[in-house]
Steps between C-alpha positions, in 0.01 A plus 500: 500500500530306848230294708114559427301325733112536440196435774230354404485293143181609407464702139724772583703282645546271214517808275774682697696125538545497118534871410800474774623182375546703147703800621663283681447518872506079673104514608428272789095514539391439871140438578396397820138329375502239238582647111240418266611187248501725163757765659687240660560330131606841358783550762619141495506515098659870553789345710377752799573363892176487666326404848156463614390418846693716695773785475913413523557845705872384445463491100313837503746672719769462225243709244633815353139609423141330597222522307173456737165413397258771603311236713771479742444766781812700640463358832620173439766444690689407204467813334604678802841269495544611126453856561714497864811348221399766294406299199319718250156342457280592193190396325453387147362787390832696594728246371359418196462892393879501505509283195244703234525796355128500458181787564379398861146584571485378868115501638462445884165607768329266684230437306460522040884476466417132375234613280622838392852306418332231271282805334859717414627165411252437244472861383853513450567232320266587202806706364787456748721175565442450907501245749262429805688419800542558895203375714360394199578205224865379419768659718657821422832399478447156279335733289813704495715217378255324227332784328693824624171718391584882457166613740358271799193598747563372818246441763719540826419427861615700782699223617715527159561818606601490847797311322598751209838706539500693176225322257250804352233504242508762250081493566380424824139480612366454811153421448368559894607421839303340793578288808623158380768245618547681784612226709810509266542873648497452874189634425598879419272622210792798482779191369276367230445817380865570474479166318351549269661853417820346399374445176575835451821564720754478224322645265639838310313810374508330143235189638167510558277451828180372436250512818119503601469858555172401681688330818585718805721263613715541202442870434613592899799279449641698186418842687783359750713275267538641177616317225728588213263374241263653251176442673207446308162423758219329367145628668147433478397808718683855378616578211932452454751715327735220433348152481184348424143582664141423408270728305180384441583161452801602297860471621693794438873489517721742478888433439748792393168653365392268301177438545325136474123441495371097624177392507402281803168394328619207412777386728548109514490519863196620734573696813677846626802311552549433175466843399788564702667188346443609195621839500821371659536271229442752220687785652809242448419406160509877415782515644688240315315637187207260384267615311169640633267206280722272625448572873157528423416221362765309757236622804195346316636143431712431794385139678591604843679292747387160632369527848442857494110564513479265227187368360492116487161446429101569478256242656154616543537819395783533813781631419825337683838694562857341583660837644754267788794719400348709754723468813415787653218701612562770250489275189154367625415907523548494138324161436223681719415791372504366134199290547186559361274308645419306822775328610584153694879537633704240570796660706725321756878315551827657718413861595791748493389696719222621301256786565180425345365807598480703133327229397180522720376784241473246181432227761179684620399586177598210208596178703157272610688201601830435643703128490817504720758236346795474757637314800417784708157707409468666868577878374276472217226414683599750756530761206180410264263322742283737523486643169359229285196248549725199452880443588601135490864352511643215335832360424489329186466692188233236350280564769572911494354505144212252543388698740522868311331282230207468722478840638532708161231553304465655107694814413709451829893443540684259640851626617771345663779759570622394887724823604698213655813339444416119377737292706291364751257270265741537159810498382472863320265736414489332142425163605226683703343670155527139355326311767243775432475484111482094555213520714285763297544282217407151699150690588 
């Protein structure tokens, strides 16, 4: 099969290392930061060549293929050698697909795709063999070689798809689109959108597009690149011929026809967004033919995803909320608008070049206190100074919540959803929403 060489021996790294090592390929992994102990054990007892700690651009230049972890940008001067020896590179998600004959249901957007992936996931597999991979629990392609499952949702980034050649889902949904990682764009909103479009690029008028029918940015870019796909929009403002839309608190969708009636009354998850996720995630199941009382009762007892406006606990009668998934300024939106009460915010760590501005609305009207957690708080306070009675910064997560404790009174929330990356005070944004959790329950 020739010379694999993989970047990066992270989970799909690992992953794609032993699927390769099975059909055959000799993987070398290169990483050029330190592999964690547990992968390094697997390759070593998998007889796979590894190094950590730096990159033999020798030893790569002899690869017939490379497999690159999405956290590698393309202007790495490495990657530009590859590509000058034309070297095909491709992610996991590409490679892997090559292996299964399986139904792909690949979910991308900027913000829900983790949420709305986990909810197909679980809907799904009340009747259906499927796996759970991508962005998103064990790697796609170890999956692949130890269970081989005939479906799999995949939760895919756009930097899994900057690196696909001919991978394509047979459903793809697209659950919105707003400014994010555009640093990783040469900040040109006009490339991530293209992004995030391959999903559907190889795609064939017998697969399905699923999209928020709702977002302009989407809607304009399908009036000017069409798609081959069966689309099927999901709206919570008109009504839609083909797809799902919202009828007095009823999802309707409509598929060859048929005709499908949801309640939303009682939905496990609070919030508009969640509509939206949810009508993704059932238009799918319908799709791949579940029944209707199984979706149903699916949407009522799904847990939600850790770190996603997640309620760790009362005290007082205040309610506190671990939403530091959200990494950008549209997630927060969500987190935002979804409150019901008066609100203390704790919001701050490495802007992307965020515009806070659509938040002054639910800023002016919900938020009574605002706690800036980052290296750098200057735009905040630049931003929200003069909206609220009392802004305060802080760097230490202890200290952020002792203080909300002090400022929120009965019936109020406390929130911390930062519409920041986390790397300036923690190592991710899940070590952030567990430095939270820890200190709401060491009140």
């Amino acid at each position: 099969m020739g010379n694999l060489v993989i970047l990066g021996g992270g989970e799909s790294g690992v992953g794609t290392a032993l699927l390769g090592k099975k059909k055959g390929y000799d993987v070398f992994v290169s990483d050029k930061g330190i592999i964690n102990d547990t992968y390094k054990q697997v390759l070593t007892h998998n007889e796979i060549e590894f190094e950590d700690g730096k990159h033999s651009e020798e030893k790569i230049m002899e690869a017939d293929l490379v497999m690159k972890s999405p956290g590698i940008p393309d202007k790495v001067p490495l990657i530009q050698t590859i590509k000058a020896k034309q070297i095909a590179i491709v992610s996991e998600i590409e490679f892997a697909s090559k292996f299964t004959a399986a139904t792909i249901v690949g979910i991308t957007g900027s913000n829900g795709k983790t949420t709305t992936a986990s909810l197909t996931h679980h809907v799904l597999r009340q009747e259906l063999s499927v796996g759970l991979a991508g962005n998103i629990g064990d790697s796609f392609a170890k999956q692949i070689l130890e269970h081989d499952y005939p479906n799999y949702v995949l939760e895919i980034s756009s930097f899994q798809l900057d690196d696909i050649a001919n991978f394509k889902p047979h459903i793809a949904v697209l659950t919105n689109i707003s400014p994010d990682h555009l640093d990783r764009y040469d900040y040109n909103f006009e490339k991530y959108i293209a992004a995030k479009f391959r999903i559907a690029e190889n795609q064939t008028k017998d697969d399905y597009f699923i999209y928020d029918g709702d977002d302009e940015v989407i809607v304009n870019w399908l009036e000017n690149h069409p798609v081959q796909s069966t689309l099927l929009p999901f709206s919570l403002t008109r009504v839609v011929e083909n797809g799902a839309y919202l009828d007095n608190d009823n999802i309707k969708i409509t598929i060859d026809n048929k005709h499908i009636i949801m309640p939303t009354a009682n939905l496990a998850l609070e919030g508009k967004h969640n509509i939206k996720n949810a009508m993704a995630a059932s238009t799918v199941a319908h799709l791949l033919k579940i029944r209707k009382q199984t979706i149903r009762e699916s949407l009522e007892n799904f847990q939600g995803v850790e770190h996603r406006l997640e309620h760790v606990l009362k005290i007082n009668k205040v309610q506190y909320i671990n939403d530091s998934k959200a990494t950008n300024v549209n997630a927060t939106y969500y987190a935002l608008e979804s409150m019901d009460a008066a609100t203390v915010w704790i919001v701050g760590g490495v802007d992307k070049g965020n515009n806070y501005q659509e938040l002054f609305q639910f800023v002016n009207e919900k938020v009574k206190a605002i706690i800036c957690l980052g290296v750098d708080n200057g735009k905040l306070m630049k931003n929200f100074g003069g909206m609220v009675d009392i802004i305060v910064e802080t760097q230490f997560m202890s200290e952020a919540v002792k203080i909300a404790y002090k400022i929120a009174e009965a019936g109020e929330n406390v929130l911390l959803s930062p519409a920041c990356a986390s790397f300036d005070l923690f190592e991710n944004y899940e070590d952030r929403g567990r430095q939270f959790k820890d200190a709401v329950r060491n009140l």
